[in-house]
N, C-alpha and C positions, 0 to 999 in steps of 0.2 A: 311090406308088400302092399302095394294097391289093389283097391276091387278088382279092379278090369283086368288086374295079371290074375288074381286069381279066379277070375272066372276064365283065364285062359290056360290052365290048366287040368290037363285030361281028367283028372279024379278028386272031382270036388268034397265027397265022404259026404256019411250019415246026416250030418246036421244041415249040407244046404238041402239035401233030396228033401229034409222032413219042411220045409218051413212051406206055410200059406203061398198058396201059386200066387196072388199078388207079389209075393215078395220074391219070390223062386229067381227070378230073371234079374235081378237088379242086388242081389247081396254078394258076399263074399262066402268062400269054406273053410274051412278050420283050417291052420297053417298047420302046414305040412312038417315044418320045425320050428325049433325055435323057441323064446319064451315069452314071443307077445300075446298082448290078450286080444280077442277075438272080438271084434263090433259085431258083426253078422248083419244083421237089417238096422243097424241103429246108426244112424247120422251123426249124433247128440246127446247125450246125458250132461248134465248137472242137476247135483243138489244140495239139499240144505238141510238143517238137523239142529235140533234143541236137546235137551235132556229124555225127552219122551216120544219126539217125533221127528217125522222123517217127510217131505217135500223134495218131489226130481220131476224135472223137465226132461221131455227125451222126443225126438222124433222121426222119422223112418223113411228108410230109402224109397216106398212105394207108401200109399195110403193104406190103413187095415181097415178091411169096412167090422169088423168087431172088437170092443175091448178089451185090448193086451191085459196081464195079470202081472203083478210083481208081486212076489214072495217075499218078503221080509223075515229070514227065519221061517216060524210056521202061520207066519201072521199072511193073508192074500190081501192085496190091495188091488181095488179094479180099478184102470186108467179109465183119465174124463179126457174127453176131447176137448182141445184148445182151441181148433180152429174150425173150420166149417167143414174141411173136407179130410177129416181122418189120416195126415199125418202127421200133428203135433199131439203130445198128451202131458197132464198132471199125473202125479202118482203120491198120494197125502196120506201118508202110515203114523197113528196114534197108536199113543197106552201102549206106547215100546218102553223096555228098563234104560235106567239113565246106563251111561259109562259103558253098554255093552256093543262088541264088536257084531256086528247081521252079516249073515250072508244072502245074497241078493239073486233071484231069477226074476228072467223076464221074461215070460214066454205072450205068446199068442192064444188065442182065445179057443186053437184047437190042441193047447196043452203042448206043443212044441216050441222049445226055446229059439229066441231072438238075438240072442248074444249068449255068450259066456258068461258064467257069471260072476259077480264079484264081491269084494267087502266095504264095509260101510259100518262105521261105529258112530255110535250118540256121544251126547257131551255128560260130563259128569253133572250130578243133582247140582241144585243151589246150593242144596248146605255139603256137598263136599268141600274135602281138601286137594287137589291137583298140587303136585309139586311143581311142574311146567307148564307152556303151552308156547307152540310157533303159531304166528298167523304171519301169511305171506301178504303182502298190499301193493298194489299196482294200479293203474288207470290209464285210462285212454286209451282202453286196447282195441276198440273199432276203427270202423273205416276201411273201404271196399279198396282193395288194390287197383281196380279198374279206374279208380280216381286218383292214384296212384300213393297210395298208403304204402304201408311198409309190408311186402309179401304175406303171405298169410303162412308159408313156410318159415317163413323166418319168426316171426310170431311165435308157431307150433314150437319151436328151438328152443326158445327164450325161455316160455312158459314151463316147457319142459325141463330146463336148467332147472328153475323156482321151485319143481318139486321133485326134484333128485334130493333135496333138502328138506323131504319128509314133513312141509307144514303140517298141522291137526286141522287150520282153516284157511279158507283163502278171501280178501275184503279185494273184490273189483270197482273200484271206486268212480264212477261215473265214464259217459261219454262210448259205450258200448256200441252205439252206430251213430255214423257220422252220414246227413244227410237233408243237409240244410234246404227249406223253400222256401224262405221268403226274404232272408237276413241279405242287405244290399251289401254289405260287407261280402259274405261269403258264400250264398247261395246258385249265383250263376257260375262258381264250379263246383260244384258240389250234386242237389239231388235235381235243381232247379239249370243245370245246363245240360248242352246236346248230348253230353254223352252218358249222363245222367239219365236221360230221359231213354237212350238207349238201352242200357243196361237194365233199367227197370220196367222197358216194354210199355211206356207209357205215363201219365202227369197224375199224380195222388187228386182224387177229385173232394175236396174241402167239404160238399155240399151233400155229400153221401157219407152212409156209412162206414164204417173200417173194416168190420168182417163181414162176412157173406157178401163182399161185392168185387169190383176189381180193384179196389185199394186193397184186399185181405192178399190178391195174388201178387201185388206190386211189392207190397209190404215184403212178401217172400223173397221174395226173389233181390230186392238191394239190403235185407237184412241179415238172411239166411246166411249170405258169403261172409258176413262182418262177427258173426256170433258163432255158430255151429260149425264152421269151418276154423274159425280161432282156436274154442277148445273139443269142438269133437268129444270125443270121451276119454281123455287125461285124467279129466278130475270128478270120476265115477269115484272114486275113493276119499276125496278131500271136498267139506263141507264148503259150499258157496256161498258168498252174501256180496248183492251188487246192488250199490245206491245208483238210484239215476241221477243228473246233469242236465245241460241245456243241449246240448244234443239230442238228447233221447229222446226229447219233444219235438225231434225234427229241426231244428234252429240252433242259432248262434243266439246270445245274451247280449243283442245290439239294439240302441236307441237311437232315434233318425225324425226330425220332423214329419218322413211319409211315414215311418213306422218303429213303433215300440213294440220287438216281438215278445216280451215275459210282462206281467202272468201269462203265463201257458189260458190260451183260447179253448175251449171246448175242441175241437179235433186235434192239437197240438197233446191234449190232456188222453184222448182216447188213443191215440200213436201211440205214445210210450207206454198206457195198460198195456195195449193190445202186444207191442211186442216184447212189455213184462212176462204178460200171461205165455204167450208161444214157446218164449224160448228159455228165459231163465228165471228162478223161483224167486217168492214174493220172501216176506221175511216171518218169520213165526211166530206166532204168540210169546209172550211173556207178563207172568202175573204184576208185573211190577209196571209195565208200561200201558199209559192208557187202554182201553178197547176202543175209543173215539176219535183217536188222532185221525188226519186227514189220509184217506184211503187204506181207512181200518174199517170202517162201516159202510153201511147199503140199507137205505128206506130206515133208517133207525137201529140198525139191528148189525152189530160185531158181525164183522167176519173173521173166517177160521184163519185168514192170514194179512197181511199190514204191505201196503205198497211204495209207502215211503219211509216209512220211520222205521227202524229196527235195531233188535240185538245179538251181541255175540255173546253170551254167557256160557262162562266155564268153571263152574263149581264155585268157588270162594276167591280164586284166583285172579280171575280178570273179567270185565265187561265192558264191551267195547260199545261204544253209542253210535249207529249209524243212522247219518241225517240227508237228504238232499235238502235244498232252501229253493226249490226251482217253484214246486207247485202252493207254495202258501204265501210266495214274497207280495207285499202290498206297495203300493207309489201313494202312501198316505202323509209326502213332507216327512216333519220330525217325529208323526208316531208310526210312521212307517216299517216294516218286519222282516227279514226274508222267513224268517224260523214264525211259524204262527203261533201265538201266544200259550197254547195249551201245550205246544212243542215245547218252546223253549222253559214251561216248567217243569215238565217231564226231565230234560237234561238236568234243570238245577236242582232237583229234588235225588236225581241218578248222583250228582256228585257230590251230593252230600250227604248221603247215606253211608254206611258203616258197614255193611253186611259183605264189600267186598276190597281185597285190596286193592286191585289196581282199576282204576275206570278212565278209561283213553276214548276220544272222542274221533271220531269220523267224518268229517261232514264235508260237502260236495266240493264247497267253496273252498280256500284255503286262505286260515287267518295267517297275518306275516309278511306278506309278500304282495306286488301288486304288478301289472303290467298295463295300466290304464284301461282297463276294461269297462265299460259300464256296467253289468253286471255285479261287479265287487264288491266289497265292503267298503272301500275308501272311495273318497273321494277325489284321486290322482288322476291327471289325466297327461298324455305323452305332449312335451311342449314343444316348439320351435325348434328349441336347441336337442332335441333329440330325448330330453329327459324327463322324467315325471315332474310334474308341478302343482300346487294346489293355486296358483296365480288364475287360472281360466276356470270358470265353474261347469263341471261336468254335465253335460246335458244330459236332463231326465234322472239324474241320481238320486237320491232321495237319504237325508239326512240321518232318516231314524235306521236303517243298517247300521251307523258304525255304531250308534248308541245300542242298541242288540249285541252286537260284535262284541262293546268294551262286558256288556254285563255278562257274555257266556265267558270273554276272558277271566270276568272277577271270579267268577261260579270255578272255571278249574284252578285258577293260580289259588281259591280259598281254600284249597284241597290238603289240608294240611294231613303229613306224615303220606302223601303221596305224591307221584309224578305226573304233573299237569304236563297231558301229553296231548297233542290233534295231530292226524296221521290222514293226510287227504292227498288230492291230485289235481287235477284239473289247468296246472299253469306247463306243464310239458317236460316236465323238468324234477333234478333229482335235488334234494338240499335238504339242510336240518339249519334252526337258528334257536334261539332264546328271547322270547318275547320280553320282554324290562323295562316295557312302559307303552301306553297304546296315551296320547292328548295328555291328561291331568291324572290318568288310573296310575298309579305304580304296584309294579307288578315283580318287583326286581325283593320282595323279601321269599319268591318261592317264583319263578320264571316260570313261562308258559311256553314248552319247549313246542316248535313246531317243524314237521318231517312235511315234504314233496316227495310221493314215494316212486317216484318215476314210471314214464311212459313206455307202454309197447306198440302203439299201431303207427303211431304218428309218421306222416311224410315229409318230403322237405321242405314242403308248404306249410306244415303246422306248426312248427317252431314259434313260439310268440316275438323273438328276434326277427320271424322272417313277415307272418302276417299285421304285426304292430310297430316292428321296425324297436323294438324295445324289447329287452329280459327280461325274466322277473327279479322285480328287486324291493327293498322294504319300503312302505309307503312314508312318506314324509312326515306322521303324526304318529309314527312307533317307534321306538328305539328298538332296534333288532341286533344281537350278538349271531352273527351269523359263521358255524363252527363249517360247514359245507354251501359256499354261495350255488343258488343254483344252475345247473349245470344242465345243458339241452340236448341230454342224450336218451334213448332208450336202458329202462332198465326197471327194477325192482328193489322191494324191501323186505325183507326179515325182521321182525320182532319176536324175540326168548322173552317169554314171563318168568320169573322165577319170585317168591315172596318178598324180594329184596332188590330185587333189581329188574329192568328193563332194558335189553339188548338189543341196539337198534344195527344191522348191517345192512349196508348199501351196496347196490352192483349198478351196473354202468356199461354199456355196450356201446362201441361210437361207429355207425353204419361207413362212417367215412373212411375211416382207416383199419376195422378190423373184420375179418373174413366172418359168416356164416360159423365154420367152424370153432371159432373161438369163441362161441356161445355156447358150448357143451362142456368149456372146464372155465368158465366163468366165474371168478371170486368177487366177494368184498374188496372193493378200495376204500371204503371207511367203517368204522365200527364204532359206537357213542354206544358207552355203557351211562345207563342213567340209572341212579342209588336211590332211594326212598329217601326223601333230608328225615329229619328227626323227628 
């Protein structure tokens, strides 16, 4: 049932009379049947969780002028405000027990609950043992339907399929809003045309600030629809971690004699904090990853959470490395980066290390595959004849990527008695292959398996078939075994940890020939069981 039905309803009950008159007129009352859970004044939840701590983004159908409380068990956590006008918040609960299930209030700062309330479990210690773990992976699940993205009901289906399948986490892999300003590519449909400019009540002013001014309200309002109406509160119960993309700086990853838009420019870099901070959680500490990577500090001094680098650790079980390459990549020729150098030791020292079984890598970009992008790792570019070629030299590319590229390949295929695995998104598409050689590297005596773990938001515009007139396909300087070519549908990924293996299922929804409904009994069409070699 929707708010508005139920605020049309004679007998709203004890819980909406009790809530802060701010909120009084704009929430929902407890359902009358039934066994869904209650939002109440909450827009939005996600969070995120380590072995000891706990990190949730949430924010409210009216503004609170005082800060909300979350209960954690018996632990109070007082909410900070994110935004300038009271109604976005953080909620950052330490010195919780690893492995233990919380139950969760939210109330209001006059001791009356906001929602229902729910559960939420930590991860187990580092030095456990975990017999399993799912983590579900997805990407490209933004993008305003006003531009005309793929429903945000349909979306809400999808995702919700993804977790009728019970993950422990869930990896949102880039491109959370789509909402280009300046890429001559793609920006005049996008945040930079009329109807653009409609929807968001107005032009991001470059020259000003992001919060406290009218980009903070602009920001809302063509984000809001793309994030908090995606997952609303589904995955109050299932741990988040979302790397950003070239999107999330507002941009496409396009090179153009008027314009080179990455590195990310100072307000390109403060868009994506800012709608880090608002809406979805940063990533959490971990003793094993720097405290100094790029958007882990401030004035010299660690902060209590990391904006781009991150991890998923789950006891002894599995660690998954999550990277974007958007904010540190350099145009420095052959010694050129997208991973900045203190980055990419942190990975090769994560997968060489011993303390856990399985270590799968995450990162924004995806090694394998190429659609001429400039952005990429290769250097392919879409030829005359319709097809990639390395014959015309890519404008603005920069050498030192694939050299990066080949060493984080060598770093996992070194990975002996594990599965060199990269699980990312970013090309629109669903596919698995076997990396077996990148130039002169061979790679083929322990393969460097790589997953596209398919799109949710994407329209009929975003297809890379549709906007590059090309697929993605392997670049011309890798030998790719490709077990699933990619495939330009919406869908999702399931990964089963177990000490011995890694179960990869794939789903696939094709908007053209199958109904809304048929996303609610949604199966696997392929399954790659991958074995630890010896």
């Amino acid at each position: 049932m929707k708010r508005r039905d139920f605020l049309r309803t004679a007998a709203a009950g004890s819980f909406l009379a009790a809530l802060p008159p701010e909120l009084h007129a704009q929430t929902s009352a407890w359902p009358s049947s039934g066994g869904s859970w209650n939002d109440g004044a909450v827009r939005h939840l996600l969070p995120t969780v380590s072995d000891t701590q706990m990190l949730l983004k949430a924010s409210f159908s009216a503004p609170l002028s005082q800060p909300p409380l979350l209960r954690v068990g018996t632990l109070a956590v007082r909410g900070r405000m994110t935004d300038t006008r009271g109604e976005m918040w953080a909620f950052h609960a330490t010195g919780l027990a690893p492995d233990r299930r919380y139950t969760l209030n939210l109330n209001a700062s006059t001791g009356q609950a906001l929602c229902e309330p729910w559960d939420l479990s930590t991860f187990p210690s580092p030095e456990a043992r975990p017999d399993k773990l799912r983590v579900l992976f997805f990407t490209c699940a933004g993008g305003h339907e006003g531009l005309g993205f793929l429903p945000v009901v349909v979306r809400n289906r999808l995702l919700r399929r993804a977790l009728s399948f019970q993950p422990d986490a869930a990896v949102a892999n880039g491109d959370h809003v789509y909402w280009d300003l300046r890429s001559p590519l793609t920006a005049q449909r996008s945040g930079a045309s009329p109807r653009g400019k409609e929807i968001g009540g107005g032009s991001f002013d470059r020259s000003d600030v992001v919060m406290g001014s009218e980009n903070e309200t602009i920001l809302k309002r063509v984000a809001g629809p793309q994030i908090a109406s995606v997952y609303g509160t589904d995955f109050r119960s299932t741990p988040m971690f979302f790397i950003q993309d070239d999107h999330d700086y507002f941009d496409n990853d396009d090179a153009f004699d008027e314009i080179v838009t990455f590195p990310p420019d100072g307000f390109m870099t403060e868009m994506a904090r800012a709608t880090q901070s608002l809406y979805y959680p940063e990533f959490l500490p971990d003793v094993t990853r720097p405290r100094g990577l790029a958007g882990s500090s401030s004035g010299g001094r660690a902060l209590p959470v990391s904006e781009s680098f991150g991890t998923l650790r789950y006891g002894r079980l599995a660690e998954v490395l999550l990277y974007t390459v958007r904010r540190t990549m350099t145009m420095a020729g052959p010694s050129a980066v997208l991973l900045d150098r203190e980055v990419e030791g942190w990975l090769a020292r994560r997968m060489g290390a011993a303390d856990v079984t399985h270590v799968v890598n995450a990162p924004s970009n995806p090694p394998g595959w190429s659609a001429g992008k400039w952005g990429e790792w290769y250097p392919d570019v879409l030829g005359a004849d319709g097809r990639l070629t390395m014959a015309v030299a890519k404008p603005y590319w920069q050498a030192g990527w694939l050299k990066q590229h080949d060493r984080l390949l060598a770093a996992m295929s070194g990975m002996r008695g594990r599965i060199p695995l990269s699980m990312s998104g970013d090309l629109h598409a669903i596919g698995i292959g076997r990396i077996l050689r990148s130039g002169a590297l061979d790679l083929s005596a322990n393969p460097v398996v790589t997953a596209l773990t398919g799109p949710v938001g994407t329209g009929p515009r975003g297809w890379p078939s549709s906007i590059r007139k090309v697929g993605a396909m392997p670049p011309l300087g890798l030998t790719v075994d490709e077990q699933v070519k990619p495939i330009e549908q919406h869908g999702f990924t399931l990964a089963d940890f177990t000490a011995e293996t890694i179960v990869l299922r794939f789903f696939k929804w094709d908007v053209n020939t199958q109904s809304a409904e048929a996303l609610d009994t949604l199966e696997p069409f392929h399954t790659e069981e991958l074995k630890r070699p010896a």
